[in-house]
C-alpha positions as CSV (number, residue, x, y, z in Angstrom):
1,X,-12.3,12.2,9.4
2,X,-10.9,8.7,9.8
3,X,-7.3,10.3,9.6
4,X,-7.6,12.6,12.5
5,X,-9.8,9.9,14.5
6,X,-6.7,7.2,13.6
7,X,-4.1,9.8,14.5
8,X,-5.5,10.6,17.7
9,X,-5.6,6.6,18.5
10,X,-2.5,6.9,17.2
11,X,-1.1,9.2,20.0
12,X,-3.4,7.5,22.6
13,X,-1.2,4.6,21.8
14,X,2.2,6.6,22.5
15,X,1.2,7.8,25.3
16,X,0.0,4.4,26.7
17,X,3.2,2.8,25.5
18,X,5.1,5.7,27.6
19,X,3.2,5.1,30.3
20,X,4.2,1.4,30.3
21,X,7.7,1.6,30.2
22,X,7.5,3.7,33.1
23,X,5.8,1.3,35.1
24,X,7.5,-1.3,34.3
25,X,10.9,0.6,35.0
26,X,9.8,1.3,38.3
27,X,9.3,-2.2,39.1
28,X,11.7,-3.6,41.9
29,X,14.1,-5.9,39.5
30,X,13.6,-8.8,41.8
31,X,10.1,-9.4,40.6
32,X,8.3,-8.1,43.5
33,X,4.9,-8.9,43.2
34,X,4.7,-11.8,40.6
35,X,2.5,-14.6,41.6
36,X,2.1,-13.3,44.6
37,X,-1.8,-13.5,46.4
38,X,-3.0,-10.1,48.0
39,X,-1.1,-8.5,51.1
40,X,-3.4,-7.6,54.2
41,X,-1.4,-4.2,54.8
42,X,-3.0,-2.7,51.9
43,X,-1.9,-0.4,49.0
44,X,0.7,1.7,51.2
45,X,2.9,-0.8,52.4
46,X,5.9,-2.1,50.0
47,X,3.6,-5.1,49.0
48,X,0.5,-3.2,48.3
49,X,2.9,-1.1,45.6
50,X,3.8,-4.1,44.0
51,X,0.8,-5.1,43.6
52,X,-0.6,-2.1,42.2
53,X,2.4,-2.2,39.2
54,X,1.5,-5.4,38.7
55,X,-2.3,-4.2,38.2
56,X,-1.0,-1.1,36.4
57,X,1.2,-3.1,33.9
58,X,-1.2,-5.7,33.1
59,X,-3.9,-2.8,32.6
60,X,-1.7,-0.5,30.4
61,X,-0.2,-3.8,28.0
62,X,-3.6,-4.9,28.0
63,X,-4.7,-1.6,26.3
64,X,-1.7,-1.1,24.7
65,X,-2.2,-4.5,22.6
66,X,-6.0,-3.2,22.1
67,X,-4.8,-0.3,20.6
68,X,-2.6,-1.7,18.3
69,X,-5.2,-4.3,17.2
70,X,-7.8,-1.2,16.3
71,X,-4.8,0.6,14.6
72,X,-4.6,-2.3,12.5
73,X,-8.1,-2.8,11.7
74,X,-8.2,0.8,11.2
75,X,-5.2,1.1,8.9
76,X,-6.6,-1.6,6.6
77,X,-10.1,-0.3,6.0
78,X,-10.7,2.2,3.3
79,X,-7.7,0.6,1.4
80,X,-8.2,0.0,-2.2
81,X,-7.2,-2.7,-4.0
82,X,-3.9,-2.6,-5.9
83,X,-3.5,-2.6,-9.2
84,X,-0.2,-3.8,-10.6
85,X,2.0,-1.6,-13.3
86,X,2.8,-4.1,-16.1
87,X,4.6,-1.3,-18.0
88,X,8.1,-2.9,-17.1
89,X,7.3,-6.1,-18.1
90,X,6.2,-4.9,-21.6
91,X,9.0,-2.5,-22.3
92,X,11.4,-5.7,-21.4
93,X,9.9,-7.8,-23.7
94,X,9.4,-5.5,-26.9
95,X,13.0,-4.3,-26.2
96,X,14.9,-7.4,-27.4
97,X,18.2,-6.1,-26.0
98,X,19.7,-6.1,-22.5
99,X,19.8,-2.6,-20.8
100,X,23.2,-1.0,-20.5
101,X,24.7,0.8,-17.8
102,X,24.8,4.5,-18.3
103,X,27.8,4.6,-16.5
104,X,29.8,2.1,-18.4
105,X,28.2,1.7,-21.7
106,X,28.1,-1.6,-23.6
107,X,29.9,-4.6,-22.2
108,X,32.0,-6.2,-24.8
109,X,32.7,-9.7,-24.6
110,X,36.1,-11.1,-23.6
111,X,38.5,-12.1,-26.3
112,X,38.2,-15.6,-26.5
113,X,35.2,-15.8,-24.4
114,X,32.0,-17.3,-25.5
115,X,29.2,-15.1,-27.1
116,X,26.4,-15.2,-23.9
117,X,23.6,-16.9,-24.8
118,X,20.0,-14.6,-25.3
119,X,18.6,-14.7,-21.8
120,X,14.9,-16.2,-22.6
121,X,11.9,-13.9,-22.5
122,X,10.1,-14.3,-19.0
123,X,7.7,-12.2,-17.4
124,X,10.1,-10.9,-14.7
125,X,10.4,-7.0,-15.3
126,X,13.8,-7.5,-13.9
127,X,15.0,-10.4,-15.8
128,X,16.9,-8.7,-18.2
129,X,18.5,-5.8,-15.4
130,X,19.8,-9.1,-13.9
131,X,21.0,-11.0,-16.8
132,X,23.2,-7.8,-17.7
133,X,24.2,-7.3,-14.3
134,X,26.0,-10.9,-14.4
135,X,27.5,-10.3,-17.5
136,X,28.9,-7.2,-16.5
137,X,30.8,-8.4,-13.2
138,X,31.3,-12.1,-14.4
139,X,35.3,-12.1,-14.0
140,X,36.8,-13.1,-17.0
141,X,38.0,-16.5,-17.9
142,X,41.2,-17.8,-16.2
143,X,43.9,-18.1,-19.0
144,X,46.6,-21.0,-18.3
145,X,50.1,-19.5,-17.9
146,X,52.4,-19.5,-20.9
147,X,55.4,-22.3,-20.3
148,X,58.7,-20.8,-21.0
């Protein structure tokens, strides 16, 4: 029930925001009929259009802000609270090692390089993805150029 009563609002809100840019479109570019009191030619003279988009725009952003507010309150009732997945972080932790990539395999330290530390255990679930990421594109060491 509440998904077809917020789709409908949903499509109300659509056709509202349609309508809007339509109005506003049609607008004379000069600002027309901002700030401007009532004319005494009424609504068929050039003045007495302008004034009625004016009335028209402020009527359709005025809903079409209303609409958007009850979308949101609608969108956030019936929502359950989350739960979070800790399965990550425990399957980092009892793992010990670094993932590898599949692609690449095992990264083997440099000749001459020093062994990487252990990255300490944190509760990240990425912590260790990252730590191997680093290793795997840290450039290697620059060597000094042999003197001839």
């Amino acid at each position: 029930m509440m998904s077809s009563l917020f789709t409908f609002v949903l499509v109300v809100q659509a056709l509202v925001a349609a309508a809007m840019i339509g109005v506003i479109l049609m607008q004379k570019s000069e600002g027309g009929g901002l700030g401007v009191g009532g004319s005494p030619a009424g609504l068929l003279s050039a003045r007495g259009a302008a004034d009625f988009m004016t009335r028209a725009t402020t009527i359709l952003a005025t809903l079409f802000v209303g609409l958007s507010i009850l979308l949101a309150a609608m969108a956030s009732v019936g929502r359950s609270g989350s739960t979070i997945d800790t399965s990550l972080s425990k399957a980092a932790q009892t793992s010990g090692a670094a993932p590898t990539s599949s692609l690449t395999g095992p990264a083997a330290p440099a000749q001459g390089a020093p062994a990487a530390a252990p990255a300490p255990v944190s509760d990240d679930p990425l912590a260790a993805a990252a730590a191997a990421a680093t290793q795997e594109t840290a450039p290697p060491p620059a060597q000094a150029p042999a003197k001839q």
